[in-house]
N, C-alpha and C positions, 0 to 999 in steps of 0.2 A: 504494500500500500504506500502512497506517499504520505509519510511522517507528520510533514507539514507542508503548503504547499511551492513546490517544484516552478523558481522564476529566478534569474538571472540576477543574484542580487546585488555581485560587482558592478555588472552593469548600471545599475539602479543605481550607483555609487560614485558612476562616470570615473573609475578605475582605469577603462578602455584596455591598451596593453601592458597593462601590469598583470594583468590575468592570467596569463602566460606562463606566469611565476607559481601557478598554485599547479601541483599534481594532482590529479582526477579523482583521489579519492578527497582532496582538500575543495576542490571545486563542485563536486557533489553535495558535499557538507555546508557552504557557502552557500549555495542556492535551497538548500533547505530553510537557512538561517535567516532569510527574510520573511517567510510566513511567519514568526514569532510578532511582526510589526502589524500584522494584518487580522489577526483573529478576532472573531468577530462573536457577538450573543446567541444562545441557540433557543430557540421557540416551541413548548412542545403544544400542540393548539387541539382540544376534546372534543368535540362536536358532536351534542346527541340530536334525538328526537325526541315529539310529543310530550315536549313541556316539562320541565323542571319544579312543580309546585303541584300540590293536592288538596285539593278540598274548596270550598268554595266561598268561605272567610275572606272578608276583604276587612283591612291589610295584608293581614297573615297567611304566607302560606309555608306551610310547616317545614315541609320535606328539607331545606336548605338552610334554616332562618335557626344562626345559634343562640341559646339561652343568653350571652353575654355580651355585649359589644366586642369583650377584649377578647380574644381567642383563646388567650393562654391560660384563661381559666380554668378550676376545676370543673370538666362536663359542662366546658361554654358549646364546642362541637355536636351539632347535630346527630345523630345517627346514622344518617347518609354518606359525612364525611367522615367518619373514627378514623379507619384506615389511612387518613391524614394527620391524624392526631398527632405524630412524632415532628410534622413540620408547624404545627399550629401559630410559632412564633413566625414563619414567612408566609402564613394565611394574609390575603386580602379578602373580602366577601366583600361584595358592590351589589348594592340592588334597589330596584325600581328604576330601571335605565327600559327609555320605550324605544318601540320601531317600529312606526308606523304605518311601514310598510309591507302589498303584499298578506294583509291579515289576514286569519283563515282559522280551522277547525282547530289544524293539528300545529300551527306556528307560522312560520313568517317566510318558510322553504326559501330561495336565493338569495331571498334580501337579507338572510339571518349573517349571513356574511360580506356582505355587500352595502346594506344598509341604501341601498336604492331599491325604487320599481313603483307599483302601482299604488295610488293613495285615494285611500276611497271618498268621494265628496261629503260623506254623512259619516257619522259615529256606525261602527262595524255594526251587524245584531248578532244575536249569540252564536246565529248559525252560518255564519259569513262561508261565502263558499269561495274557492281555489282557484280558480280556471287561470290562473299568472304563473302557478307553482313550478309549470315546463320551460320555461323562459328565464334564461340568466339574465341578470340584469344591471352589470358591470365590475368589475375587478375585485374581487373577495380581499379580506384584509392579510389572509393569509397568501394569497400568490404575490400581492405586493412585497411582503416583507420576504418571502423567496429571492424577491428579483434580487434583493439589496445583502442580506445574510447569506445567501448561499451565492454569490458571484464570485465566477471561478472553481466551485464546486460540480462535481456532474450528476448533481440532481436538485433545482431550484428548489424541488420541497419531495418527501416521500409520505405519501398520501393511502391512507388503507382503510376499508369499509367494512363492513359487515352487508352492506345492500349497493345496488348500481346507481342510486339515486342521489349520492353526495352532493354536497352545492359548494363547489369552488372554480371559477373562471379567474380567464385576465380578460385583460383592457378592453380584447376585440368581441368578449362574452364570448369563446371558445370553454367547452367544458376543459376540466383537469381529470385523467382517468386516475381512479382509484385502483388499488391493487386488491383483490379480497382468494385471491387465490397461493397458498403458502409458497408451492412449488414455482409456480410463474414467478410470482414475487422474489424467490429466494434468485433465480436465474437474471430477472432484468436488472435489482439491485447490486449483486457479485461476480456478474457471468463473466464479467473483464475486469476482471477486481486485480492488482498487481499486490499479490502478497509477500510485500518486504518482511513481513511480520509477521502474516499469518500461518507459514508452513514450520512444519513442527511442533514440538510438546513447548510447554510453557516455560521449561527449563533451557531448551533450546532459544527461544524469542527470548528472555534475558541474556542468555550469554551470548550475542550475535547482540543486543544493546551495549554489554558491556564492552563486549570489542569497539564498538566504533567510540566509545567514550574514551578507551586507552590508547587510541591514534591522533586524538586531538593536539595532545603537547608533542607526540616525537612526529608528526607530522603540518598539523597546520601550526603552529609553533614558530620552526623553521619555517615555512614558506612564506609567514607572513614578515617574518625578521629579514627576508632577503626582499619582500619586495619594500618594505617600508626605507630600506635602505638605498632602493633607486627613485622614489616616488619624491615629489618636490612636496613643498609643505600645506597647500591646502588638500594634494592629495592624500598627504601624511593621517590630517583629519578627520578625512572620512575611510581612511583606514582603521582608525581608531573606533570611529563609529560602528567600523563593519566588525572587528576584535570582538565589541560588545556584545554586538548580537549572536556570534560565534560561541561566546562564554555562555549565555543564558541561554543555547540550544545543548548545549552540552551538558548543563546544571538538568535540562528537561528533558535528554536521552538517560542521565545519572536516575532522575528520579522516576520514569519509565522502568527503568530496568529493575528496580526495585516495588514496581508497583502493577497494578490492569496492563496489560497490553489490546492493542488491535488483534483480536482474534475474531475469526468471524463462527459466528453460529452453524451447528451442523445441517447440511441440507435435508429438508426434509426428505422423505424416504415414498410421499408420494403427493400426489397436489391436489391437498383438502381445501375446502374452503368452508362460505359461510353454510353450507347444510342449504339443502331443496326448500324453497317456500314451504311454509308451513308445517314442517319438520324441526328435527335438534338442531341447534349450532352446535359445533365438534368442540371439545371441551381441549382442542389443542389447538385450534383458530388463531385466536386474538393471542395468547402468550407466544405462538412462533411468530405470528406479524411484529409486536412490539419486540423480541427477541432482537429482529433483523432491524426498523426502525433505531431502537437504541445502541446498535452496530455502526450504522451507517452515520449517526450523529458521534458516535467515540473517535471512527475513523477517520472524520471530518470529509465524507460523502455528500454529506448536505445538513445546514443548519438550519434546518425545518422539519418538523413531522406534524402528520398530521391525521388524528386516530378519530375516526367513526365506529365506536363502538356496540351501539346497541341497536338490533336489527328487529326490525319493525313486522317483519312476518317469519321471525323465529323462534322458536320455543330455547328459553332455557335449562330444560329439563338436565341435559347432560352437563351443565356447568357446576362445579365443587360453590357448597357456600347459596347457591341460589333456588338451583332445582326446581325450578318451578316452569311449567306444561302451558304456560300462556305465553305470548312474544309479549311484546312493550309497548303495543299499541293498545291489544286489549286487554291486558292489562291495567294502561289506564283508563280504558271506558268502565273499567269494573270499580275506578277509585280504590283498587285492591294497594294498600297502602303497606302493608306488610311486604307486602313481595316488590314493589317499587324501591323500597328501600335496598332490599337483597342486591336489587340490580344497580343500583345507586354506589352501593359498598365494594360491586365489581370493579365499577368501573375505578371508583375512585383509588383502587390497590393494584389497578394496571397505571394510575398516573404515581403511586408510592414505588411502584417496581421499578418504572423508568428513571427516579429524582433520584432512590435509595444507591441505583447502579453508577450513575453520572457523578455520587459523591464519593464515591470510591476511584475514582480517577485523578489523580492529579494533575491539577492546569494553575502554573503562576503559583502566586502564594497560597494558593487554596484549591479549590476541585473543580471538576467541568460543572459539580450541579450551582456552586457561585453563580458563574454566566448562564443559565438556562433559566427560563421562565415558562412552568407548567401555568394556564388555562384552558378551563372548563366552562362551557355553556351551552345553552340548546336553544334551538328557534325556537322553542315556545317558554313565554316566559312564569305562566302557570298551570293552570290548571287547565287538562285537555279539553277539549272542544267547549271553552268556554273565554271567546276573543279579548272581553273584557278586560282579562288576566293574563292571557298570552301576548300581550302587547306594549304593558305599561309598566310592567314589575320583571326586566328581563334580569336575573342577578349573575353577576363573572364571577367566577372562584379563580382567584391569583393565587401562586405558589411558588415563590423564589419574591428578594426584595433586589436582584439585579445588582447585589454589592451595593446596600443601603439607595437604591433610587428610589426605592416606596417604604416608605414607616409601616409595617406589617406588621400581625398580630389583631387585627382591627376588621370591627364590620363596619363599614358606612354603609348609610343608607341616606338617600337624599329624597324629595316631592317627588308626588307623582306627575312625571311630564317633564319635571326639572332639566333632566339632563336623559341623551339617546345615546345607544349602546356605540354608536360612531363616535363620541366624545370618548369613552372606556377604550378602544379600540387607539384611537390617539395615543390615548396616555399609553395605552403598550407598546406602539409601536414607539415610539420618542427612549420607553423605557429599553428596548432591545436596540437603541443607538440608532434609528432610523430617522432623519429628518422628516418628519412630516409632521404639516399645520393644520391639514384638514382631511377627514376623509365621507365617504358615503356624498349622499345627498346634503348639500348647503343649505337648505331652506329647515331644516335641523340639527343641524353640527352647530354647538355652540363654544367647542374650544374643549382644549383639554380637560378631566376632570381636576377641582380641586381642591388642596387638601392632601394631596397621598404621597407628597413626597417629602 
């Protein structure tokens, strides 16, 4: 795999032919040694369905909404998120964020990512119908932040469903295909995969790190002492500068070799996917998709993922922990509140799986899960097939504070209508180091939220 990413960094340093002067294993090493300047936030982004709230209580809707503001309270956590319990202090919960867009039974289908489409001239009625829901209706917030985290990556985002009906486009409303099959997935994400790192035992991948760590001084050492020695003195400079980044790639092949490596997940052994409508989902689906997802972010494949978890005409019956003979749709029409939860609690231990792995990596002073930032939310923002509440109470679950960007530990909650889940959206992006002033539809974007940082 490439380490880090693979660019010309002498170049980049206008050394020109002094270059000349490093030997191939020193000029390898050098071109590695510029991707340290370039690293970037990783985004992991949840996207269910059919509404994230139960019952039909206005304000409250129970399923998401913790006993305490502060998170880190005793049993401030809801039931739904336990399974997050261990990161409670980098909990955000945002809620009553509307989207007015695109209203309907089951949620806000494209616009839930997009935050544009069709806006109805009257107040929704309870039984708002969909006929928008086929039609993307311009750039998802996540292919944006693709374009920008994963450039130079070879794969702007890696995207996986449990159903065909995901909602992520770009600019041109071109869909984004989703992966829901193990085997295909395992093939288009690794099938040209260059494993520097990945062949052999794990004992092996350390000692093949520590090699390259004990050719640093008896090889770029010397090469650099000979060119610094013909180089005039501004190029002196930025030889010094390129030194730099040399030493702090070498300090993070040292702390590599002692720690996670790039190893890739084994290929599955045949190509399951999400289970036939109205049948089980395979109870080893979603743990090989995020296996390979959380692969591809360690590798630095792409900093983006993007998990579609809960399938709308599948039974959970065969999933540990859930077990339950109805999919997620009806489900909710049965307000069956118990078993919502079960599935609540999966999900949210497929987003503890992915943070718990990321913090076991080391990156910089601290771990890859520092720079990553887990969100959760769903086009509907309550309670199913009732528009009222799927549109004006949409709540985000934040998860990483991005190295102090967001004051975590905290529920806000703001008016209803105050503020549209394109503001929330803002502030994440800004938070993953993205310039952006606006997004979705203008005639509702009211600026970043705030407060949260």
């Amino acid at each position: 795999m490439r380490l880090i990413g693979r660019r010309n960094f002498i170049q980049g340093f206008g050394l020109g032919a002094g270059t000349g002067l490093l030997t191939p294993f020193a000029r390898s090493v050098v071109a590695e040694a510029r991707g340290l300047d370039t690293q970037k936030a990783r985004w992991i982004l949840v996207h269910c369905y059919n509404g994230f709230g139960h019952g039909e209580k206005i304000p409250l809707v129970e399923r998401w909404v913790p006993s305490n503001r502060d998170l880190t309270a005793r049993g401030a956590l809801p039931p739904s998120l336990e399974p997050l319990a261990p990161w409670a202090s980098k909990m955000l919960i945002l809620d009553y964020l509307s989207n007015p867009f695109n209203p309907g039974q089951h949620g806000t289908g494209w616009a839930s990512l997009s935050v544009r489409g069709t806006r109805p001239p009257v107040k929704p009625p309870v039984q708002q119908t969909e006929i928008v829901y086929p039609r993307p209706t311009g750039i998802t917030v996540d292919v944006l932040a693709g374009e920008t985290l994963s450039a130079g990556r070879p794969f702007r985002s890696i995207n996986v469903a449990t159903d065909g009906g995901a909602k992520s486009c770009d600019a041109s409303k071109n869909s984004v295909s989703y992966l829901r099959n193990s085997l295909q997935a395992y093939q288009q994400i690794f099938g040209s995969f260059e494993p520097m790192m990945s062949a052999g035992t794990p004992n092996d991948i350390k000692a093949r790190l520590r090699l390259k760590r004990s050719m640093f001084d008896s090889v770029i050492k010397d090469d650099l002492g000979r060119m610094r020695a013909r180089l005039a003195g501004r190029e002196k400079e930025k030889l010094d500068q390129l030194e730099g980044s040399i030493r702090a790639l070498e300090l993070q092949l040292g702390t590599l070799a002692d720690g996670p490596a790039c190893t890739l997940p084994g290929q599955p052994t045949s190509g399951y996917d999400a289970g036939p409508a109205n049948g089980a989902m395979p109870a080893e689906f979603l743990p090989a998709m995020v296996d390979m997802q959380l692969t591809a972010l360690i590798c630095g494949l792409t900093n983006v993922v993007v998990l579609s978890p809960t399938p709308l005409r599948r039974t959970w019956k065969d999933i540990p922990g859930v077990n339950h003979d109805q999919d997620k749709h009806n489900t909710s029409h049965a307000d069956d509140t118990g078993a919502l939860v079960k599935i609540d609690q999966y999900v949210a231990s497929l987003i503890a799986k992915m943070l718990g792995a990321l913090q076991k990596v080391p990156e910089g002073n601290g771990t890859m899960a520092d720079r990553t930032l887990a969100t959760w939310i769903d086009d509907g923002g309550g309670r199913h097939h009732v528009p009222r509440m799927n549109h004006d109470n949409h709540p985000v679950i934040l998860v990483g504070s991005m190295n102090g960007h967001f004051k975590t530990g905290r529920h806000v909650r703001w008016q209803r209508g105050e503020h549209a889940i394109s503001d929330a959206y803002v502030s994440i992006l800004q938070s993953l180091g993205i310039a952006a002033d606006t997004f979705g539809d203008p005639s509702v974007f009211k600026g970043p939220l705030p407060g949260l940082t």
